[in-house]
C-alpha positions as CSV (number, residue, x, y, z in Angstrom):
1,X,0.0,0.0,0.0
2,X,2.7,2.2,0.9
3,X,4.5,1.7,-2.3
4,X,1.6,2.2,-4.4
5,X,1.1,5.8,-2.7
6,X,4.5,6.5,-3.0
7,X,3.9,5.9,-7.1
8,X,1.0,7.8,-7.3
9,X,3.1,10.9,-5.3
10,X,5.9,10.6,-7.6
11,X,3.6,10.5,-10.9
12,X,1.5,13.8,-9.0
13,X,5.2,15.4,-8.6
14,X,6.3,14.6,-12.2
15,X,3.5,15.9,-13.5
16,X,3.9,19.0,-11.1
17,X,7.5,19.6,-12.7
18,X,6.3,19.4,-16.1
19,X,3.3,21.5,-15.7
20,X,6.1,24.3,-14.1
21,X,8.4,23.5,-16.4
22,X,6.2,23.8,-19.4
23,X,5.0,27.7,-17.4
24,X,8.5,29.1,-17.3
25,X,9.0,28.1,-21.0
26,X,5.7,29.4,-22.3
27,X,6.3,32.8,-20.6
28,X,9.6,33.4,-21.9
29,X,11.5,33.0,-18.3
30,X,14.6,31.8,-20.2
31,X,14.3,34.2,-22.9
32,X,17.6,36.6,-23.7
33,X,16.6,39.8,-23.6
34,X,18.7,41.9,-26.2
35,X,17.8,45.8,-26.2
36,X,17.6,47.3,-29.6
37,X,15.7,50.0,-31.4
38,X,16.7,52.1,-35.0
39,X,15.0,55.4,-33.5
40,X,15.6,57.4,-30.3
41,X,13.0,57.5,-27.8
42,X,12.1,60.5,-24.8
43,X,10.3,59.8,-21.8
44,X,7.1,61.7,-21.1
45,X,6.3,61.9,-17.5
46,X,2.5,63.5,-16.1
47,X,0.8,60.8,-16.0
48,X,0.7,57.1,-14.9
49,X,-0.3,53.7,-17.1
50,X,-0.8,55.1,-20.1
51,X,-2.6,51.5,-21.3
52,X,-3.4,52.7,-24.6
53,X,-3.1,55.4,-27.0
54,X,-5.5,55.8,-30.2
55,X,-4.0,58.7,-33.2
56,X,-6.8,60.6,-35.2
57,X,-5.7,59.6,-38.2
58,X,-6.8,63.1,-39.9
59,X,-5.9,65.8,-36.9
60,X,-2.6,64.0,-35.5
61,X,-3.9,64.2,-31.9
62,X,-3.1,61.1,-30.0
63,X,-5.6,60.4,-27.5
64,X,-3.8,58.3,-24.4
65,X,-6.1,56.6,-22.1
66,X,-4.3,56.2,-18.4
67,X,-5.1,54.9,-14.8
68,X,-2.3,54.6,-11.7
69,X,-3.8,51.1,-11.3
70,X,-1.2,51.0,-7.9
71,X,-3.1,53.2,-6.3
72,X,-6.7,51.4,-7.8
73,X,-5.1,47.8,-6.5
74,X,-4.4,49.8,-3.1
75,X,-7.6,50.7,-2.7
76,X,-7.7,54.5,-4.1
77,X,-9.2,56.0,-6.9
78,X,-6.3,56.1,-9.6
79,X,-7.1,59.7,-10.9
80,X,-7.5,58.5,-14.2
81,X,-8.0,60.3,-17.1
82,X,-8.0,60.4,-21.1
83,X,-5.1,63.2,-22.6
84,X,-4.3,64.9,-25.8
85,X,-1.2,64.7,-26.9
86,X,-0.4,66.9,-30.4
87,X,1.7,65.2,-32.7
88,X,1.4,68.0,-34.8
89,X,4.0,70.5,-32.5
90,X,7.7,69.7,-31.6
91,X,7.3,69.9,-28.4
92,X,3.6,68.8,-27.0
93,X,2.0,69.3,-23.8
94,X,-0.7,66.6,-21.9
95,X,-4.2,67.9,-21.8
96,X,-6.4,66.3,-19.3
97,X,-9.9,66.0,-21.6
98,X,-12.1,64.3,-19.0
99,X,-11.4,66.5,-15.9
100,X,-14.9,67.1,-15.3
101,X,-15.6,63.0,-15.3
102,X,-16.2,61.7,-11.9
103,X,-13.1,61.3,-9.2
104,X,-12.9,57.4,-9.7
105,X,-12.8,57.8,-13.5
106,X,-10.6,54.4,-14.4
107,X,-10.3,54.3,-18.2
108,X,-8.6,51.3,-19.8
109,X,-9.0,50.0,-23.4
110,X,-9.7,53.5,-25.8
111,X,-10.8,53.4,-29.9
112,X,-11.8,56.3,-32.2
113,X,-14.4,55.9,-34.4
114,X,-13.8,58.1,-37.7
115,X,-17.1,58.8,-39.3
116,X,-17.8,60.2,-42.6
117,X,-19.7,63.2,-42.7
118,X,-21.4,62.6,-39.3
119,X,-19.4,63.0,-36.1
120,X,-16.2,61.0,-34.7
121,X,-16.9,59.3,-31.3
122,X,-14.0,57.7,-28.5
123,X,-15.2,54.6,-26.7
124,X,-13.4,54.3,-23.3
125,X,-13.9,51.0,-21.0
126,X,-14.5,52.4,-17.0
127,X,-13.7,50.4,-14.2
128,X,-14.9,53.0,-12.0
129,X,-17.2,52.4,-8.5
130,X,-16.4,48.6,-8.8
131,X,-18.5,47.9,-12.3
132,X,-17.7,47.8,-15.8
133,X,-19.7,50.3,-18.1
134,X,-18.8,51.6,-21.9
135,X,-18.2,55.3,-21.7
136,X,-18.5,57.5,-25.0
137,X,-17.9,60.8,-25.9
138,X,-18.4,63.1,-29.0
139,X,-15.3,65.0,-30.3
140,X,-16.0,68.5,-31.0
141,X,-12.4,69.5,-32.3
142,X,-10.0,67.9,-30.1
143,X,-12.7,68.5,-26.8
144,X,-14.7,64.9,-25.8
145,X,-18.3,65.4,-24.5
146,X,-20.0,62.6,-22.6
147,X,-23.1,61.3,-24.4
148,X,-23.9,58.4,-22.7
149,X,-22.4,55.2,-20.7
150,X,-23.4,51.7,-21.6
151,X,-23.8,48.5,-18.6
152,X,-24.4,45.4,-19.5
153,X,-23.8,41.8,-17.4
154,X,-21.7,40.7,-20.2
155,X,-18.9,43.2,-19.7
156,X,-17.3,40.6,-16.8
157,X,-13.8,41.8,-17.6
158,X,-13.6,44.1,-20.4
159,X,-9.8,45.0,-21.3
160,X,-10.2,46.9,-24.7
161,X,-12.7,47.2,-27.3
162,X,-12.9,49.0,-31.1
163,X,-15.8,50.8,-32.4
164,X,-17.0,49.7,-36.0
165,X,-20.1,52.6,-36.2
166,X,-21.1,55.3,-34.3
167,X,-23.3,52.8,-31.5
168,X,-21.8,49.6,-32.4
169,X,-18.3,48.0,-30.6
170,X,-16.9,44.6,-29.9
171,X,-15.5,44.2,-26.3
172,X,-12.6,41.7,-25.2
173,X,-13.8,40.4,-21.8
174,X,-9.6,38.9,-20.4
175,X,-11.3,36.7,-18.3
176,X,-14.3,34.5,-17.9
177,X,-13.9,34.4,-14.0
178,X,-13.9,38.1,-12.2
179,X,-12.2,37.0,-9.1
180,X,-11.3,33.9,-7.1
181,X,-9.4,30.5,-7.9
182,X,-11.0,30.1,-11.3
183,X,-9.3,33.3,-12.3
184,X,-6.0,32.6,-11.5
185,X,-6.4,28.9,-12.9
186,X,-7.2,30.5,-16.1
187,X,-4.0,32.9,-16.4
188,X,-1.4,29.6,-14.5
189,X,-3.5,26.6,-16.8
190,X,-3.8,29.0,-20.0
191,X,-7.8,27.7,-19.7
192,X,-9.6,29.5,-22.6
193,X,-12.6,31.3,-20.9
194,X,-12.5,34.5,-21.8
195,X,-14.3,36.3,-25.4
196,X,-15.6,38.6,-27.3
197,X,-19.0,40.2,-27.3
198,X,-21.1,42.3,-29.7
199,X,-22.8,45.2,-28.8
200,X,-25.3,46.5,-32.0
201,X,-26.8,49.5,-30.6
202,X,-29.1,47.5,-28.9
203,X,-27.8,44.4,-27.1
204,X,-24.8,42.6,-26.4
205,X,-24.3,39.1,-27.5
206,X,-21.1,36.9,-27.9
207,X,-19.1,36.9,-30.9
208,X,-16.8,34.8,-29.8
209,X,-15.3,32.9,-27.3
210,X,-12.9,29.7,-25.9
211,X,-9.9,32.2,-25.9
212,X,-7.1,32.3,-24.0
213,X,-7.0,35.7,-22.2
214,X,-8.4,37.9,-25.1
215,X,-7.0,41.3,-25.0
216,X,-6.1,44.1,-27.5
217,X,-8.7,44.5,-30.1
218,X,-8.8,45.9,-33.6
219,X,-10.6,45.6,-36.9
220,X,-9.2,45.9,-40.8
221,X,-9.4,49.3,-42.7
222,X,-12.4,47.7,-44.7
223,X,-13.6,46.3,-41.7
224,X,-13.9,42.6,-42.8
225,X,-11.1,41.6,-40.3
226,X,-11.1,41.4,-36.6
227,X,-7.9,41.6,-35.0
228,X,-7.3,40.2,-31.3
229,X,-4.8,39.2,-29.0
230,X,-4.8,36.1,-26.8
231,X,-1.9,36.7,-24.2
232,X,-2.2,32.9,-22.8
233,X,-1.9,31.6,-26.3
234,X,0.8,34.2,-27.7
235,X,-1.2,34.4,-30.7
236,X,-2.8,37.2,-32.8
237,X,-6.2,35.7,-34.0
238,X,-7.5,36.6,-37.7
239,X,-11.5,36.8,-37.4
240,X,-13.6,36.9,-40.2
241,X,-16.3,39.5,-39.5
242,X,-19.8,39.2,-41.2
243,X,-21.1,42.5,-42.3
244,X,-24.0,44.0,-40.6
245,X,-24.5,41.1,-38.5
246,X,-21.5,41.3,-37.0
247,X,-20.8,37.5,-36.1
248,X,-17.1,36.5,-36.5
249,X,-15.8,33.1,-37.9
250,X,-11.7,32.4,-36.8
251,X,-9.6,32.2,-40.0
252,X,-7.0,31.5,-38.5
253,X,-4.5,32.1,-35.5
254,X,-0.5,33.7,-36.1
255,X,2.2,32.3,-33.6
256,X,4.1,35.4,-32.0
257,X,5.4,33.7,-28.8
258,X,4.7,36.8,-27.1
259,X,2.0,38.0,-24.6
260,X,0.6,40.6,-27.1
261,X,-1.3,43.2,-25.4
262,X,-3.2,46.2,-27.4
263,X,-3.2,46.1,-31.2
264,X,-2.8,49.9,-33.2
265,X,-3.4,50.0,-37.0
266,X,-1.4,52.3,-39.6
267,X,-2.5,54.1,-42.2
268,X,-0.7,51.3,-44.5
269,X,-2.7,48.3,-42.8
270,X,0.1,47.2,-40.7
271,X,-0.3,46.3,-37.1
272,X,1.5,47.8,-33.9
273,X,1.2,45.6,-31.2
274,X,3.0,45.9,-27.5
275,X,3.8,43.0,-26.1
276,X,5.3,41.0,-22.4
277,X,8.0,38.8,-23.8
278,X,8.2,37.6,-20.1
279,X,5.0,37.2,-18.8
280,X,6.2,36.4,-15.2
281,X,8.5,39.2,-15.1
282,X,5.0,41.2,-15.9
283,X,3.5,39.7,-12.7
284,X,6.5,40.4,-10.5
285,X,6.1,44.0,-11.6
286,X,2.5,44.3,-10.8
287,X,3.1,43.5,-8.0
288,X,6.2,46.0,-7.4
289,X,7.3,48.5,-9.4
290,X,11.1,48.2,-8.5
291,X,10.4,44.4,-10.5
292,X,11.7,45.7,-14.3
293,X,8.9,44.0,-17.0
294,X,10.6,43.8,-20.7
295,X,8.5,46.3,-22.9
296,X,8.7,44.7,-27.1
297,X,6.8,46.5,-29.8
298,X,6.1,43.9,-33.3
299,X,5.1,45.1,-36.2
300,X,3.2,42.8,-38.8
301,X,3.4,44.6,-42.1
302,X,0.9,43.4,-44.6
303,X,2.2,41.2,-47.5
304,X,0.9,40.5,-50.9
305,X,-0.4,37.0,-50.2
306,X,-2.7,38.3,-48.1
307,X,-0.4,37.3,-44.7
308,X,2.1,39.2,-42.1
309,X,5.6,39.7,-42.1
310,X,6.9,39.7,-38.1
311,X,9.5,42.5,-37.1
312,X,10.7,43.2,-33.8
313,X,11.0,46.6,-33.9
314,X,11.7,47.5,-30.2
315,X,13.0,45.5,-27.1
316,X,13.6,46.8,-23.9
317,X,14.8,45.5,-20.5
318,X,12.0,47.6,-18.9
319,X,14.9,50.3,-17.8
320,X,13.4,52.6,-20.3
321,X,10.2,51.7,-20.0
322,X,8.5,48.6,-18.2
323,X,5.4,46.7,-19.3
324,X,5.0,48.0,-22.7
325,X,0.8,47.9,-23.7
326,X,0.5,49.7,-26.6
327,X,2.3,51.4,-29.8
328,X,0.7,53.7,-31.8
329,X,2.3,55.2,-35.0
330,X,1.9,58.2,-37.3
331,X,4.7,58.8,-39.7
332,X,7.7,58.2,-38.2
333,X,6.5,59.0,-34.9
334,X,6.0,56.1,-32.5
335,X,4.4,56.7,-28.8
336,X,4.3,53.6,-26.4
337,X,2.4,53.2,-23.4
338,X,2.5,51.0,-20.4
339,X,0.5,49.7,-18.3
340,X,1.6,50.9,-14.9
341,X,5.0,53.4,-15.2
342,X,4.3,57.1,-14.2
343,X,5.5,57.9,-17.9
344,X,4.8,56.5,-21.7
345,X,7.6,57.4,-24.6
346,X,7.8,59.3,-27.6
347,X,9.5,57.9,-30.4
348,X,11.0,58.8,-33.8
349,X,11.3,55.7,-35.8
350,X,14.4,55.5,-38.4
């Protein structure tokens, strides 16, 4: 008896050591990290966790989206806000857009909407009051005004979102579980719980789901491609997205062994995503800030085939900048965001 529970102890340990073994691997623990980047980059400071960053394609105003999650995870309110940032002027100050939102204001995931001849709208996920609502604004000029803010139970964990019309978004819920042991056996296990909902105008319903910590979130120029990350899986998934219904079908899924975080699209069709090459080194940092999280920036640039080229184009100790979430790119002009440092960067691509 004894030596058959000493068997099963040492198959329960094996398995144990694989299962750790296999974790280290998939989160890049024994990756080399070798800093490089053809550009110069300066730090911004005035702000804290600049998550994302959406440029107007026409008026060159970024629009950065930031929180001081610390102080959220601590208990406080974060002071978050949404800024403009003028790419348009060598030497650009931070406005505060949304300093007559409430106190606990707690942006995350930001996307423009470009309209025609009607208006342009920015979507901003809230985390604010302990719930999850849609909050959207008009831009008058550079100026947002709150029109209205959007609830729904099937926001459980919303992380980003892109707008495809004026009342219509998809949302990337990052988990499937909001709190407890189920959500931390979905990031350790990789379980693939989380998705993506719809919302019409109407009503939310799921557009698709079974994925591995969905995250950044981004549609084609035509629209007929959905774009999203799936940190767990270090894959960019290719959705094809049925027009007006809305419903998406998976086309396939590209390999970027990588935990890809926000996706930004260019005016050429290529794809800017920040990404956690280490995605342990991310949690250390979370945790404390004195933890350094590698910060890496891909680009996929569209080729004729209808497929991706892969280019690193920035790597980073997390010295300059730690926990990259975002790159957004006008020109030659590259800003990066993070998720928790006190600063994002400003970047001239070579």
């Amino acid at each position: 008896m004894f030596k058959k529970a000493m068997t099963v102890a040492l198959a329960v340990l094996i398995v144990v050591v694989i299962w750790f073994v296999q974790l280290l691997w998939s989160a890049g623990q024994f990756k080399t990290i070798e800093p490089h980047f053809d550009g110069t980059c300066k730090q911004i400071p005035g702000l804290s966790g600049a998550e994302d960053i959406a440029i107007h394609p026409r008026t060159g105003i970024a629009y950065i989206s930031a929180c001081d999650r610390r102080a959220v995870n601590a208990g406080g309110h974060g002071e978050g806000a949404i800024y403009a940032y003028n790419l348009n002027v060598s030497n650009p100050v931070l406005f505060n857009l949304t300093s007559d939102m409430q106190n606990d204001f707690q942006p995350h995931g930001i996307s423009l909407y470009v309209g025609g001849s009607g208006p342009d709208f920015l979507f901003a996920i809230n985390h604010a009051d302990n719930r999850h609502t849609i909050e959207v604004f008009e831009l008058v000029g550079i100026v947002l005004y709150h029109t209205k803010t959007i609830s729904d139970p099937m926001l459980v964990s919303p992380n980003d979102l892109v707008a495809v019309g004026p009342d219509s978004f998809y949302v990337s819920n990052d988990h499937g579980h909001v709190s407890g042991i189920m959500r931390v056996m979905e990031e350790y296990l990789k379980l693939r719980l989380s998705n993506v909902v719809y919302y019409d105008g109407s009503r939310f319903s799921e557009a698709a789901g079974g994925i591995g910590y969905a995250n950044g979130i981004q549609v084609s120029q035509d629209g007929k491609t959905l774009y999203l990350c799936a940190v767990t899986e270090l894959s960019l998934h290719l959705y094809d997205r049925e027009l007006p219904s809305g419903k998406l079908s998976l086309r396939e899924k590209i390999k970027l062994d990588t935990g890809a975080d926000n996706i930004e699209v260019d005016s050429s069709g290529g794809l800017w995503i920040g990404a956690h090459p280490q995605l342990l080194k991310f949690v250390a940092h979370a945790n404390d800030p004195s933890n350094l999280s590698p910060s890496q920036i891909l680009y996929l640039s569209p080729t004729p085939s209808g497929g991706f080229d892969i280019k690193e184009v920035y790597l980073n100790k997390g010295d300059e900048l730690s926990a990259a979430s975002v790159a957004a790119v006008r020109g030659q002009r590259m800003l990066i965001g993070s998720v928790f440092d006190p600063k994002f960067l400003d970047c001239q691509l070579e």
